[in-house]
N, C-alpha and C positions, 0 to 999 in steps of 0.2 A: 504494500500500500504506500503508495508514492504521493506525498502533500508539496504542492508547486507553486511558488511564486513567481507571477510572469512578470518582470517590470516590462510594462509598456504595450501590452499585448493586446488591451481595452484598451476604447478611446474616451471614455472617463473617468479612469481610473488605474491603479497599477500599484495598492498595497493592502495590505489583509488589516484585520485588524492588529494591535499590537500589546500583547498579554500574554503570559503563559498559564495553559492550563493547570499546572498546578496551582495558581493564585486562587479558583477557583473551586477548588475540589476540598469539600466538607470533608473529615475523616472520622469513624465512629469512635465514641466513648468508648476509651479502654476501661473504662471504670465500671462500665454495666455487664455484667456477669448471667450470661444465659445458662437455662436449667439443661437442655440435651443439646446432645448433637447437631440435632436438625436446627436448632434454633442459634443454636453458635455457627453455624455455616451461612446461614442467609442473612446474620447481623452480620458476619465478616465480609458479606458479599454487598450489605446495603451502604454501597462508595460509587460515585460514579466513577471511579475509576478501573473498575473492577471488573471482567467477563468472568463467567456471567455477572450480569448486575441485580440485585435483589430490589424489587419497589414493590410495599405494601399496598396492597387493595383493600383488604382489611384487617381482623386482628389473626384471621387466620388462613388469608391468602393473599396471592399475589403475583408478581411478574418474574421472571428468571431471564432477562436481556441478553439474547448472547448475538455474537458479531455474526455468526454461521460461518467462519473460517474455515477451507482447505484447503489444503496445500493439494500439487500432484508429481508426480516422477512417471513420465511413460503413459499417461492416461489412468495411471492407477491413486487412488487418494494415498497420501500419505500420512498428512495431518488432517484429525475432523472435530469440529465445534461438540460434535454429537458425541465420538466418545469420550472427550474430555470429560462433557457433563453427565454421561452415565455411568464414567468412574467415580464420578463426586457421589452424586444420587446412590450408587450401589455401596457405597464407603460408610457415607454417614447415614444409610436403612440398618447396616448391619452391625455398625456403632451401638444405635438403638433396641438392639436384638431384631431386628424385622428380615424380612426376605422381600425381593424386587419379582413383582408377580406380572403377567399378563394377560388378559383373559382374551381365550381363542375360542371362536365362534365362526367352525366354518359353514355350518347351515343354522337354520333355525331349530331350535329344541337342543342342538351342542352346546353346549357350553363347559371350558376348562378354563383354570387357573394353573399356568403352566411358571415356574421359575424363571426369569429369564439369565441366558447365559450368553449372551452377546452383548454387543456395546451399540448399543439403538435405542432410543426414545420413541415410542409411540403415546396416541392418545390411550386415555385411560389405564396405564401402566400406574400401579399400585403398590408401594411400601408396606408391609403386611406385617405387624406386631403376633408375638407368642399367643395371643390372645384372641386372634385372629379379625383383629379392629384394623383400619386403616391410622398407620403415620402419618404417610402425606400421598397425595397421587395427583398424576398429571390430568388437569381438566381441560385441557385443550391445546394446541400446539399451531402457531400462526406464523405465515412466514411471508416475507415481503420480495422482491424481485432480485436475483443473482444475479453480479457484477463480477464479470471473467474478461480482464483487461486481455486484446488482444499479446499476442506474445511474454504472458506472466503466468507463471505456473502456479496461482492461485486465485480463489475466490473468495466473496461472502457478500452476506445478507441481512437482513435486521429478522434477528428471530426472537420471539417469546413465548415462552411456557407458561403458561398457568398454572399454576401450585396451588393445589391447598395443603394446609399441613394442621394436622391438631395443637402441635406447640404453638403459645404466644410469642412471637418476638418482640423481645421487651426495648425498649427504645429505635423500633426502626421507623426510617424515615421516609417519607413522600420524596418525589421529582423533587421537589420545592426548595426541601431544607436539603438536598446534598449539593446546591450550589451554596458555595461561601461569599462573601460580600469583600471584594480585592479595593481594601483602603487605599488605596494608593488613587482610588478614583472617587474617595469620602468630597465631600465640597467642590469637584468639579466642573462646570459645564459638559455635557453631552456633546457640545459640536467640537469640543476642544477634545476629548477623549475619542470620538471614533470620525473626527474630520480627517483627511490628510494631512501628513508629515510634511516637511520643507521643500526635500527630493521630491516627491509627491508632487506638489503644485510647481515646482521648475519644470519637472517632466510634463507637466500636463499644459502650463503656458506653453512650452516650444512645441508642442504639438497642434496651438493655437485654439485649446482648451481652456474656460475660464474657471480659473478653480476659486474665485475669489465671490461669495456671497455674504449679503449684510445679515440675515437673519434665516441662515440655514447651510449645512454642507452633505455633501456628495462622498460619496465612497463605495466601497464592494467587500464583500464576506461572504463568507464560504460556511456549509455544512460538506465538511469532508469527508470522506470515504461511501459518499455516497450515504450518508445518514445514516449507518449498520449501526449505533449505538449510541445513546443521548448523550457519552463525552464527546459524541464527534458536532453534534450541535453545538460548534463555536457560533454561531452569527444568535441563536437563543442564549445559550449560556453565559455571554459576554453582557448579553441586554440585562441577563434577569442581575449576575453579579453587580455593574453597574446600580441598578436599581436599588439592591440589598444595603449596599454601600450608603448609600442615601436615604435610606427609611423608607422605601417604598417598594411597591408588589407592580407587578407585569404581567401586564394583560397582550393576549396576541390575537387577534381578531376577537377579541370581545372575551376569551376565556383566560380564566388563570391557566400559569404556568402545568398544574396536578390535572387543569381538566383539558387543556390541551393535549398534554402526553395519553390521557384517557381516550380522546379521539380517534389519535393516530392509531392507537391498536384496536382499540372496539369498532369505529365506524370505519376510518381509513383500511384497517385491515394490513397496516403498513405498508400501504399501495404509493403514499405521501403526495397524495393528489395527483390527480390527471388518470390518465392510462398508462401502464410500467410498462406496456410492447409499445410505447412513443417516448425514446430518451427526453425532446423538448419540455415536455407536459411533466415530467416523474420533478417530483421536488416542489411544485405548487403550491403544499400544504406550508409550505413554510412563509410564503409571500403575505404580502398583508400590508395591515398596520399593527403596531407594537405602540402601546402604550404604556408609560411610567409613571403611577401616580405620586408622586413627592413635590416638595417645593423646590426638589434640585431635579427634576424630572424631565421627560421629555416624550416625543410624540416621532415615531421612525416611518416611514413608507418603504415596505423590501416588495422589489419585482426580481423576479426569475428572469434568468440572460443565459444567452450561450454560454456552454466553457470556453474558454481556449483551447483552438487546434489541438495543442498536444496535452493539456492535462484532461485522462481521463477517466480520472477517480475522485473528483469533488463535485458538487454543485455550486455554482457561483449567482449573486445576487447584486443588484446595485440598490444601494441606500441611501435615503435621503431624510437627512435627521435635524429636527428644531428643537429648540429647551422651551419651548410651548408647549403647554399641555393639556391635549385634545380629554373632553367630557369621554368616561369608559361607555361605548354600549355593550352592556353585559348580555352575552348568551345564553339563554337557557338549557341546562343539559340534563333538566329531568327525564326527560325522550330522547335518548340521543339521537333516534330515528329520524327524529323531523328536526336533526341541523341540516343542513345545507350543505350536500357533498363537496361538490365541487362544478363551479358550471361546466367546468368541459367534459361534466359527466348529463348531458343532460343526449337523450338520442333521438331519432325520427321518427316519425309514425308509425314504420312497422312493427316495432318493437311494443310500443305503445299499446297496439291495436290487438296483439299475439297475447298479452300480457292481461290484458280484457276480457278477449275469448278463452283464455284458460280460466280464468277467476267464475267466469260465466256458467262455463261446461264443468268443471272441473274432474280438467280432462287433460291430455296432451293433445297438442296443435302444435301442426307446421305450417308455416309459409314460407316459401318461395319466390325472391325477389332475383329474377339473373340468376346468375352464381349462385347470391348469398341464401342460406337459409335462417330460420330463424324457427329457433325447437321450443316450445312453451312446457314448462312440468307445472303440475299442483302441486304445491308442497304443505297443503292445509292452512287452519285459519290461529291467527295471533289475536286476541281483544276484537274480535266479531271481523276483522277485515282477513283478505282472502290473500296468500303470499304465491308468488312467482316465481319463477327463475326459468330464462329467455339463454340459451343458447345460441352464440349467431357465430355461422360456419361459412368461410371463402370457399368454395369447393369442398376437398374434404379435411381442410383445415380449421380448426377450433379460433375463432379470432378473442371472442370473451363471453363469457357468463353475467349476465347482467340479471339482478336482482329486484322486485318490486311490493309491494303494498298495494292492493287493492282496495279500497274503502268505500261504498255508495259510489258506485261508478269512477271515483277519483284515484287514478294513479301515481302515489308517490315511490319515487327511486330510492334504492335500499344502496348500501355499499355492493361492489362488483365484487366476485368470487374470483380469488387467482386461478387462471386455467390450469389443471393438474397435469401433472405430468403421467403417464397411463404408461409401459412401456410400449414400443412398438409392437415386440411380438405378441405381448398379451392384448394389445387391436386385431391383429392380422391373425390370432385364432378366436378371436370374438366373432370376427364374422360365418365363421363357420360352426361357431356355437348358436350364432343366431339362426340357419338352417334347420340344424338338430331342432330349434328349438319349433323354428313354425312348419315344421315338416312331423316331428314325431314326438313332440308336448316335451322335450327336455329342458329344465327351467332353472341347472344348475351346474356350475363346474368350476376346480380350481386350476388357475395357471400360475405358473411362478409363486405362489404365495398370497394371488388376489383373486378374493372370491368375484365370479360373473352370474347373476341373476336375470332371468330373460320374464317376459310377459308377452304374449303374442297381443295386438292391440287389434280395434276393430274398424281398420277400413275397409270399402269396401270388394277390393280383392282379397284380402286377409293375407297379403305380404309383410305387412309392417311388424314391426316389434321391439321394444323396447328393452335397451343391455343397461342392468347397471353395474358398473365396479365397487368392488367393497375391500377394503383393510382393515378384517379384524373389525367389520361390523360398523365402519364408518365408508360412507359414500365419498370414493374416490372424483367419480364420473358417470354419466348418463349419456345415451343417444340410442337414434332412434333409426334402425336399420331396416331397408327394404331387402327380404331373404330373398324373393324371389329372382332378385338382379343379379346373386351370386352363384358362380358355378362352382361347384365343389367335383373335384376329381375322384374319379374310384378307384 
């Protein structure tokens, strides 16, 4: 992971901000004394500077932040985020007296709790006490879009686990409090702390740039590494430090700092606005306005801009910051449903219309637009309204999963689902499961490790039929295959 400073490479700019992250990073009370294992591992872990990073949800869950780091040699992983953390996970279960369970459920009416003996994380993997009570176990496992720099023999991602654990951890902290307040910016101005340097504005005159404003300045900051982890949110973490320094809290588009980071992983899905299959848009969640309420305070405008040609492992932004300070409008996030995704999430009618006639029929629909298709599933009802989920395929390419709320005819958009990844060959014997399945009523089978479930559906040639993928009982993928169009050889 390469962090690059271009001078001169923008034509408004040409310097990062200027602080080191350690000014900023809160460190935990060595004075507070956890009672088990589990609980001394995720206070040791509640640092932002830490992978994984530990942030309470409540008193007895929370988030497990990891970067998604691998390494590779030859195509083959060398180093992986995943067994890092399930040498940790499997370390301090067994600390506890417990055993690392998994429950396998390859049809319906199976079900086992099997040990596990590999170094993988799945959903619902379980910490198991002599008593046969849950420690902690994983409630869900979310993951944001893979960054594999051409010619670098490594990747990662913003991943987070959901935890719960029966232990309290006793002094851990929110997003909030692991940033520190870097005195060196107490009494400040804002425009004097993240304005341009000297070189800065020479560079930017001889380029015939004016860098010289009476009540406001210009600059660029960066969320590096691609945002895989909230230390790498310098252009946040520098605002909120700032802020702290001065007796005051930070607001980013209307929410606190705790319920921003809440966003990102509940609504955003760590997609961080836009669409992750269009590098421009990825990074969006971070634009805005930034607000600082103090008497030393101030009011920021951050837009998304290209990177620089060759740096390509940050997000870069341009900023424009006054010691004026703008009234907060605070967002509501008792719903998080009905925040406001992202506009560039808003789509066209056919989607709209698919999304309708599924809530309607509740039913599966397709339509056919060109190329594109557009796959509609029920996925039942939430507080009396009807939910969606809209598959829309370039040919026989998956482009996104777009998600919906149906309400009294009113559709609102839900967060998009990351397209999963299905292997090829377990596609390429789907479809030949899909035959079995509308030819001679077969409505089950395992490949590789991933269970396939068919349902013949009722059109009116009775070709159609619907595949889904499951891992251990969680819905990998869905589509909906005409058997009749495929030849299967004898």
């Amino acid at each position: 992971m390469r962090n690059l400073l271009l001078a001169g490479t923008l034509s408004f700019s040409v310097i990062l901000f200027s602080c080191g992250t350690s000014k900023m990073v809160s460190k935990v009370n060595t004075q507070i004394k956890q009672q088990t294992p589990v609980a001394k591992y995720l206070y040791e872990h509640n640092q932002l500077n830490k992978t994984p990073l530990y942030i309470p949800t409540g008193d007895h869950s929370g988030y497990l932040w990891s970067t998604g780091y691998e390494s590779y040699f030859e195509s083959k992983v060398m180093a992986s985020w995943q067994k890092f953390l399930a040498r940790d996970l499997k370390k301090i279960c067994t600390e506890e007296g417990g055993k690392m369970l998994r429950i396998v459920s390859p049809a319906e009416g199976f079900v086992s709790k099997d040990e596990i003996n590999d170094e993988t994380i799945k959903f619902g993997d379980i910490c198991e006490g002599a008593d046969g009570k849950p420690i902690f176990k994983i409630e869900g496992i979310i993951k944001g879009i893979r960054h594999k720099p051409v010619g670098v023999q490594s990747s990662w991602q913003p991943i987070v686990i959901k935890i719960w654990h029966k232990d309290k951890v006793i002094g851990a902290r929110p997003y909030s409090k692991l940033i520190s307040p870097n005195l060196e910016w107490e009494g400040k101005e804002a425009t004097e702390v993240f304005g341009p340097d000297k070189l800065t504005s020479l560079i930017w005159k001889m380029k015939g740039y004016n860098a010289e404003h009476k009540s406001f300045v210009e600059n660029t900051a960066v969320i590096h590494d691609y945002g895989n982890h909230p230390e790498k949110w310098d252009l946040v973490n520098k605002f909120a430090s700032f802020c702290k320094a001065n007796n005051g809290d930070l607001y980013i588009n209307g929410k606190t700092l705790d319920e921003f980071l809440k966003y990102i992983v509940e609504t955003e899905k760590l997609n961080y606005g836009g669409n992750p299959s269009y590098a421009d848009t990825y990074g969006t969640v971070f634009a805005g306005k930034y607000i600082c309420n103090s008497p030393k305070g101030f009011t920021a405008l951050v837009k998304k801009i290209k990177n620089p040609g060759t740096d390509v492992d940050n997000l870069w932004y341009k900023i424009i910051v006054k010691n004026q300070v703008e009234a907060v409008k605070k967002v509501s996030t008792t719903d998080p449903d009905k925040i406001p995704i992202n506009e560039n999430k808003t789509y066209g009618g056919e989607a709209v219309d698919v999304a309708l006639k599924v809530a309607q029929n509740k039913t599966v629909y397709v339509k056919q637009q060109g190329a594109i298709t557009y796959a509609g599933y029920y996925n039942g009802k939430e507080n009396g309204c009807d939910l969606v989920s809209i598959k829309k395929k370039i040919g026989e390419k998956t482009d996104r999963i777009m998600n919906y709320k149906v309400c009294n005819g009113q559709v609102e958009t839900l967060p998009d689902t990351t397209v999963p990844a299905v292997p090829n060959i377990v596609k390429a014997k789907a479809r030949a499961f899909s035959v079995a399945c509308q030819r001679y009523g077969i409505t089950q089978m395992n490949v590789n490790g991933i269970t396939l479930q068919c349902k013949p559906l009722r059109d009116y040639k009775k070709c159609s039929v619907e595949v889904i993928y499951l891992d251990n009982g969680r819905i990998l993928d869905r589509e909906i295959i005409n058997a009749c169009n495929i030849k299967v050889s004898n």
